[in-house]
N, C-alpha and C positions, 0 to 999 in steps of 0.2 A: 296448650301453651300457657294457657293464665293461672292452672292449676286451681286452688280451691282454698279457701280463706276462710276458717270456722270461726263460727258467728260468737264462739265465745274466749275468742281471743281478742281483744279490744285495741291492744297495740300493736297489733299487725292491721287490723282494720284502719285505724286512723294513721298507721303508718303509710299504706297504701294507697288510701284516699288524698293524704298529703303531697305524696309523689306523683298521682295524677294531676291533684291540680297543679302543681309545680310544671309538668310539664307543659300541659294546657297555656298556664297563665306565659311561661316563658315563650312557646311558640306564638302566642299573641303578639307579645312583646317587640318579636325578633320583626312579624309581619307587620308591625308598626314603623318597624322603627325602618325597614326596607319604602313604604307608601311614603312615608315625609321623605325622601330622597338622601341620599350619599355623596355628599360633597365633599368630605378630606378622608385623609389617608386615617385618620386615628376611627373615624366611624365606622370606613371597613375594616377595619382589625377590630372593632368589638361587635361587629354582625359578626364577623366568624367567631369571634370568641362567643356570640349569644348560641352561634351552631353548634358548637363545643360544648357548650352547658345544655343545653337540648340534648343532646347524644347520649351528654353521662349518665342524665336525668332517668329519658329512657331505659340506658342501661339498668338502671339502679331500681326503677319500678319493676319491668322483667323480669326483672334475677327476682326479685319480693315474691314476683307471685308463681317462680316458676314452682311447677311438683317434682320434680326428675333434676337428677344430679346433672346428664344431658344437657335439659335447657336450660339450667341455672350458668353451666359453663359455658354455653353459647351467647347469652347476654353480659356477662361477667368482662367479654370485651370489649363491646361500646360504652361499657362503664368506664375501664382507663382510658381507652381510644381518648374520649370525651378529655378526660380530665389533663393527657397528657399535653394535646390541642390546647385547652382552656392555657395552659401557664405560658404556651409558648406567642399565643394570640394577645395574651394580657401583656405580654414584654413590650410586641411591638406596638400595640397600644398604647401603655407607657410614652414609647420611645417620642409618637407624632403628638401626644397631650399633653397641654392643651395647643402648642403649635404647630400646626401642622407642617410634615416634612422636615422637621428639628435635626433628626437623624435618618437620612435615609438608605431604607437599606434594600429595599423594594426591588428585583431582579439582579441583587448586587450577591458575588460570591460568598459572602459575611450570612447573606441570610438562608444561603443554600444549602451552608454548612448546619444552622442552627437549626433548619428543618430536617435534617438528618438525626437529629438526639430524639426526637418524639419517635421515628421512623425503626432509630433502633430499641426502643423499648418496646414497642410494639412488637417486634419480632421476638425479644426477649421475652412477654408476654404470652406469644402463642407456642413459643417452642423450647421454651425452659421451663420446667418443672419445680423448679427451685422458686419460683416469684407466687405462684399458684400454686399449696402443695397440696391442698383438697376444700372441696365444698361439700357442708352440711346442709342438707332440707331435710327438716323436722316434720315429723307430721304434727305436730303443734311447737307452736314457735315463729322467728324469724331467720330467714334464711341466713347462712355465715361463711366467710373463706378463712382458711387457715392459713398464714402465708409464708412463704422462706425467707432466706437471706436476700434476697435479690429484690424482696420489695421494699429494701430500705435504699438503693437505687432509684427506685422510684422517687419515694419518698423525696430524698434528696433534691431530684432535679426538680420537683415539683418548689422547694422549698426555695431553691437557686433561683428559679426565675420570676417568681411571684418576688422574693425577697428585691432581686435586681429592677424592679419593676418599680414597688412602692419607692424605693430608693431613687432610681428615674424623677418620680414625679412628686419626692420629697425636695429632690436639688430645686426642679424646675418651679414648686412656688416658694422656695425662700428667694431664687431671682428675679420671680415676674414682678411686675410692680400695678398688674392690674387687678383690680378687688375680682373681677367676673372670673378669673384664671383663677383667683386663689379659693375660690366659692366651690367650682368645680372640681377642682383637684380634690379639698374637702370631701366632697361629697364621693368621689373617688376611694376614698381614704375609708367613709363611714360604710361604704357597701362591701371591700374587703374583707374591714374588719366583722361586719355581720356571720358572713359566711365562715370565717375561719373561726370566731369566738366564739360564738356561739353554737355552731355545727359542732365544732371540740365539745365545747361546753356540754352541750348535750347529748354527745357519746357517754361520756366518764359520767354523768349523771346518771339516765339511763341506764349505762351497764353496771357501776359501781351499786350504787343505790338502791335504783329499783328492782334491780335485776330483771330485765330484760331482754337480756342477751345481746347479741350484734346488731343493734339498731344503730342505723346510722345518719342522722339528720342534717349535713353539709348538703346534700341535695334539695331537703324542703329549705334550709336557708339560702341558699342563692339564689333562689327566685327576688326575695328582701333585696338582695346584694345587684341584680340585674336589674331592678327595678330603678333604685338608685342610682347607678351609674349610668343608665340609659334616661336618663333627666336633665342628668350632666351632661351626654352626650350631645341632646336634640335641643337644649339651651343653649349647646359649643356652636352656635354656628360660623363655620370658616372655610374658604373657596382656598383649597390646593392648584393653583391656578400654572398652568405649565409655561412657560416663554418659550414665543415662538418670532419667528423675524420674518419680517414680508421679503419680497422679491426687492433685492438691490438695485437702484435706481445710477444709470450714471451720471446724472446731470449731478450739480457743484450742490455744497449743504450752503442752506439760503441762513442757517440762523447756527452760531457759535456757543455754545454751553459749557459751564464751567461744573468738575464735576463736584458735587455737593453742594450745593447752591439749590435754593428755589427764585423761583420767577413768576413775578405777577402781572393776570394782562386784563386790562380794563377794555374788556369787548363792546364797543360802537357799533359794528354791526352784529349783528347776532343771526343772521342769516351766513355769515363768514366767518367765522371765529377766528382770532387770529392764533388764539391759543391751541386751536385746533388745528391750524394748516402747517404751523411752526409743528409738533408731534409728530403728523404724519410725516413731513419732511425728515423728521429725526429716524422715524423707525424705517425708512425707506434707505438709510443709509448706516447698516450693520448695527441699530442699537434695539435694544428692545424693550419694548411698551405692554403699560397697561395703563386703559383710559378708564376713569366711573366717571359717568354724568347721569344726570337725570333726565335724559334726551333718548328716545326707543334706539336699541343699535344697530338697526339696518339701517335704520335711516342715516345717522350717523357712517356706515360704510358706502353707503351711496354716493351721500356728500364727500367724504374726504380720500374715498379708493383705499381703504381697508380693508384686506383679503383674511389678515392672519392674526392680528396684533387681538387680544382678549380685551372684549369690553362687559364690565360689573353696571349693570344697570340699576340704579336709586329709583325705585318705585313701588307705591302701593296698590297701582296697578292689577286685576285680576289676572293679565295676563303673564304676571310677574312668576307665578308659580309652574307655568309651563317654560319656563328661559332657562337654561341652564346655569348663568353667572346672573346673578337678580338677588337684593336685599332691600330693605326697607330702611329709612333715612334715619330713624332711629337705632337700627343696629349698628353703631359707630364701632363698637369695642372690635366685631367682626370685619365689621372694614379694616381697621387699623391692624388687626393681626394679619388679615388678606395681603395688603399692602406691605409690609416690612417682611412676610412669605414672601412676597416678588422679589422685592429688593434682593435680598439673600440670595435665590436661587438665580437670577436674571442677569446675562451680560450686557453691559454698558447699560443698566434700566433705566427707565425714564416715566416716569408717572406724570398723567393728566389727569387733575381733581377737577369737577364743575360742581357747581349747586350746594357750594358751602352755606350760604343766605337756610336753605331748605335743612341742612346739618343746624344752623342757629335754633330755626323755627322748632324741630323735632327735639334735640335734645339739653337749648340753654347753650350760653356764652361758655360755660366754664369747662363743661364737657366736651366740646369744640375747643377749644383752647387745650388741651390735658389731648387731644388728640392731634392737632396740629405740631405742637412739640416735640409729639412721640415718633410724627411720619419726617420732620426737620431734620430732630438729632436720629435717625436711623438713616436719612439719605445719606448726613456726613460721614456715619459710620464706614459706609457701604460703598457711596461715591456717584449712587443713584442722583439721580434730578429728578425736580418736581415742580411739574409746572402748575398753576390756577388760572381758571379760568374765570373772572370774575366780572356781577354787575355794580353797579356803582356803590349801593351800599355797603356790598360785599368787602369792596376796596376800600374804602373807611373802615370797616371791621379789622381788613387783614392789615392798614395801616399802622392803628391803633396797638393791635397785636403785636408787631414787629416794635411799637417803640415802649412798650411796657417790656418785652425780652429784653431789651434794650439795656432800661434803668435798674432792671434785675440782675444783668449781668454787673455793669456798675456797681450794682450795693455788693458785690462778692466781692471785684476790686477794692474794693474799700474796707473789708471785713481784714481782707490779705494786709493790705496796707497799714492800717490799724496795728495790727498784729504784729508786723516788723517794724513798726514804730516809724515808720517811714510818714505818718500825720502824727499831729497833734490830738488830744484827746477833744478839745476844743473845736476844732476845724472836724475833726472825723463826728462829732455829737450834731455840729451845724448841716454837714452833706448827707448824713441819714436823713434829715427830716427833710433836706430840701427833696431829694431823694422821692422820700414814703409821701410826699403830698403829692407829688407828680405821679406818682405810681397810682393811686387813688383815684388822681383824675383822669388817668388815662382808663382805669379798669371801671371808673363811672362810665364815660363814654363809651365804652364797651358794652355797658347795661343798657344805654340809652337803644345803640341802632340796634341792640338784639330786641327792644320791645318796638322798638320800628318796624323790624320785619318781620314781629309777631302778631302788629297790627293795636298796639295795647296802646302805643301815644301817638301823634302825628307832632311834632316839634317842628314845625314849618317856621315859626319867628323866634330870633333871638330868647326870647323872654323863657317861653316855653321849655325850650332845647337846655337853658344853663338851668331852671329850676329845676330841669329832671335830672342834672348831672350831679345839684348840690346837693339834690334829695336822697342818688344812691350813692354820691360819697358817703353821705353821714350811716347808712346800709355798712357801706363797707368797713369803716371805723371800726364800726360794733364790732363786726366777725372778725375783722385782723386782732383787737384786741382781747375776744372771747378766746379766738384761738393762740392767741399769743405770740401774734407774728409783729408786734409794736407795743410801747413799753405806756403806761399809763399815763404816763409826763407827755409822752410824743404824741397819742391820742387825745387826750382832752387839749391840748393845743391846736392842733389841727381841727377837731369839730369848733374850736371857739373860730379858727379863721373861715371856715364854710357858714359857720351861722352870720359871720360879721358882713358874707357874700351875699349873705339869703336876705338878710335886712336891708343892704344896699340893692339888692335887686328887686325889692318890692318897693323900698323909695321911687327909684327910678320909673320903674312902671304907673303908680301914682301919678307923679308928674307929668311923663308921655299923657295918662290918660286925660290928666285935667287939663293940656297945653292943648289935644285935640279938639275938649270939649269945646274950648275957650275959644 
C-alpha cells in the first residue's frame, strides 16, 4: 500500500515526510483541542473541520506513496471527501465566530440542505468520470490526476463557501467592538490565508520553475493554517449556554420588573440573598434565567430550589475544570459574550450577576466598567433584566458607575444642544467643565474603592480617602488629555483646582494635627 519512494528522488521524499508530519502534527492538534473541552457551537464546527483536514491530509500522503493506479484511486477520495467537508465546516464555523449561536442553523432545514452539496459531490466523485479522468504513478516522480470538466464544480463550491465564510467573519469584526473578537477573527484571517497563498504559491512555483511535477503543498500548509486558528479557538473561550424554565409555580410574583432595567440589592444578609430569592421567584414564574456567582452551584440550588435555570460559576477553584459552565474572574470578555448569548436566545431573560467586587480585583475598574455597559445597553436592547447582587463596597462602585453614565449622557445632551444653538456658546463652554470636573471625580472615586478591594489603600478617615481621590484625579487629567478627551484650557484649569484642594487638604491636616497635640 505505501509503495516505494527512491532514495534519489529528494522531492518526493521531503514531500512525503512533510505530509506525514502534517498529519501527525494535525491529529495532535485535533486531540488537543477535544482534552481542553468543547463548549460553543463555533469550536465544534472546527474539530470537525480539524477531521476534515485530517482526512484530506491522509488522503493526500496515500495517494503519494501509492504504487498502483488501484490504490492511488482509492485514496484519491478521502482526499476531496476531506476537502469538500473542510469548506462546508469552515462556513458554519464562520457563521457561530466569534459569537456563539449568531446564526443558528444547527438541526435546522437550511442546514440539511447545505450538507446535501458536499454529499452530491461526493457521488459525483465516485461515479463520474468526468471529475477524475485518469491517475499517473510514475516509477519516478510524484504521483498526479488529470482532471475533467466537473472538477471546476468542485473548484467552485470550494471557492463559494470558504469565500462566504471569510466574508462572515469580515462583517462580524468591522461590528464587534471588542479588541479579543477582533484579535481572533485576525488570526482567523492569517491561517486561511497561509493555506491558500501559499499552498498556491507553492504549486506554480514548484511546477512552473522547478519542474517538479504535481506537487501539491496546500496539505503541508494547513497544518500552519490549523494551528493558528486553533489558538484562536482555545483563547475564544465562550459558554453556548441553552435556556431552560423551572417547573411554574402557582403562588403570586412577589417582586415586579421592568423590562430593560437593572436593579441593585445591597445584601445584609448573605446567608439570604435577597437578590437571590427575588430571581428564583422570577424563573419560577415563565421567565428565564441565568445566574454567575462565585458561590459553588449546588450549593446555591439547595438554597434557593433550582432544578433547571444554568448557573456559570466564577472560580479559580481546581474543581472549576471538572463543572461544566465554570470560568475564572478574569475572563470578563467570555462572560460578557456568555451573557448577551443569553439575552438574545432567552424568553423573558433575566440575569443574576454576584461578585462584581472579585470582577474589580481580577481585571481593574475600567474593564469592569467597558463590561457593565456592554451587559446594560444589551439588556435594553433585548428587554432582558439584570439583577446585582451586591456587598457594600460593591454598591459604592456600582453607585459611582451609574452617576458617571450619568453626566456622560448629559455631556451628549449638551454636544446636541450646542449644535442647535439651543445654548450659548458661553453657558455651553461653562457646563462642559462643570461637567468634566464631576466626571473626574466621580471616575477618581472609582480608582479609590477599586484599590480598596485590591487591598492597596485602607482610606478609613476623611483625610486619606480625599487625598487618594485628588491624587487620581490629577491620574486622570493626564490620560483625558493625552488621549484628547479634554481641551488643554479645560485641563490645566482643573489640575490648578485639585492642586488648590491638595494644598487646602494638607493645611487642614496640619492644623487637626497641631489642635491634637495641643
Amino acid at each position: 500500500m505505501w509503495g516505494s519512494v527512491p532514495l534519489n528522488m529528494p522531492a518526493n521524499v521531503i514531500l512525503v515526510l512533510a505530509l506525514a508530519t502534517s498529519v501527525i502534527a494535525n491529529s495532535l492538534l485535533l486531540i488537543y483541542l477535544l482534552l481542553k473541552g468543547i463548549k460553543s457551537n463555533a469550536a465544534w464546527y472546527f474539530v470537525l473541520f480539524m477531521i476534515a483536514v485530517v482526512l484530506h491530509v491522509i488522503g493526500d500522503l496515500f495517494f503519494q506513496t501509492a504504487s498502483s493506479i488501484r490504490d492511488a484511486l482509492f485514496w484519491i477520495f478521502p482526499y476531496w471527501v476531506g476537502l469538500f467537508f473542510m469548506a462546508i465546516f469552515f462556513f458554519f464555523f464562520a457563521i457561530n465566530f466569534p459569537n456563539a449561536g449568531k446564526i443558528d442553523l444547527a438541526g435546522s432545514k437550511a442546514r440539511m440542505i447545505l450538507f446535501m452539496i458536499p454529499l452530491a459531490l461526493i457521488y459525483m466523485l465516485i461515479f463520474s468520470s468526468d471529475f477524475a479522468t485518469s491517475i499517473i504513478v510514475p516509477y519516478e516522480g510524484v504521483n498526479f490526476i488529470e482532471y475533467g470538466n466537473l472538477y471546476w464544480v468542485a473548484i467552485g463550491y470550494l471557492a463559494l463557501f470558504l469565500g462566504l465564510g471569510l466574508f462572515i467573519l469580515y462583517d462580524e469584526y468591522k461590528k464587534t467592538k471588542i479588541q479579543t473578537d477582533r484579535n481572533n477573527i485576525t488570526l482567523v484571517f492569517a491561517g486561511i490565508f497561509i493555506a491558500t497563498f501559499f499552498g498556491l504559491m507553492g504549486d506554480v512555483f514548484l511546477i512552473k520553475f522547478l519542474g517538479f511535477g504535481e506537487i501539491k503543498l496546500t496539505s503541508v500548509f494547513v497544518l500552519a493554517s490549523c494551528v493558528i486558528m486553533g489558538y484562536a479557538v482555545v483563547g475564544h473561550k465562550i459558554f453556548s449556554i441553552t435556556p431552560v424554565s423551572e417547573e411554574e409555580e402557582e403562588s403570586k410574583l412577589t417582586f415586579a420588573t421592568e423590562a430593560g432595567r437593572s436593579y441593585f440589592f445591597e445584601e445584609k444578609n448573605i446567608s439570604r440573598r435577597r437578590a437571590f430569592r427575588i430571581f428564583s421567584d422570577l424563573v419560577k414564574h415563565n421567565k428565564q434565567g441565568l445566574l454567575i456567582s462565585t458561590i459553588y452551584p449546588e450549593q446555591i440550588r439547595g438554597i434557593y430550589n433550582l432544578q433547571k435555570t444554568p448557573i456559570l460559576w466564577v472560580s479559580d477553584s481546581p474543581e472549576c475544570g471538572a463543572q461544566g459552565n465554570c470560568l475564572q474572574a478574569r475572563e470578563l470578555e467570555a462572560l460578557s459574550r456568555t451573557i448577551t448569548g443569553f439575552m438574545d436566545k432567552a424568553q423573558e431573560p433575566i440575569i443574576l450577576i454576584e461578585g462584581v467586587g472579585r470582577f474589580v480585583e481580577e481585571n481593574g475598574s475600567s474593564k469592569v466598567i467597558a463590561f457593565l455597559k456592554t451587559i446594560n445597553a444589551h439588556a435594553i436592547e433585548t428587554g432582558a433584566v439584570v439583577f446585582f447582587s451586591l456587598r457594600e463596597k460593591e454598591v459604592e462602585f456600582m453607585n459611582l458607575f451609574n452617576e458617571v453614565n450619568s453626566l456622560k449622557a448629559d455631556m451628549i445632551d449638551l454636544e446636541k444642544k450646542f449644535f442647535t444653538h439651543a445654548i450659548s456658546v458661553e453657558a455651553y463652554t461653562d457646563l462642559v467643565l462643570m461637567n468634566e470636573s464631576k466626571i473626574i471625580e466621580r471616575e477618581a472615586k472609582l480608582k479609590v474603592v477599586e484599590e480598596e478591594l485590591l487591598g492597596k489603600i485602607a482610606a478609613k478617615d476623611e483625610y486619606s480617602y480625599k487625598k487618594a481621590v485628588y491624587s487620581n484625579s490629577l491620574l486622570i487629567i493626564d490620560y483625558q488629555l493625552a488621549k484628547r478627551h479634554i481641551s488643554e484650557v479645560n485641563a490645566s484649569f482643573l489640575r490648578g483646582e485639585i492642586e488648590k484642594k491638595m494644598i487646602s487638604l494638607e493645611r487642614s491636616s496640619k492644623k487637626k494635627d497641631m489642635f491634637q497635640r495641643a
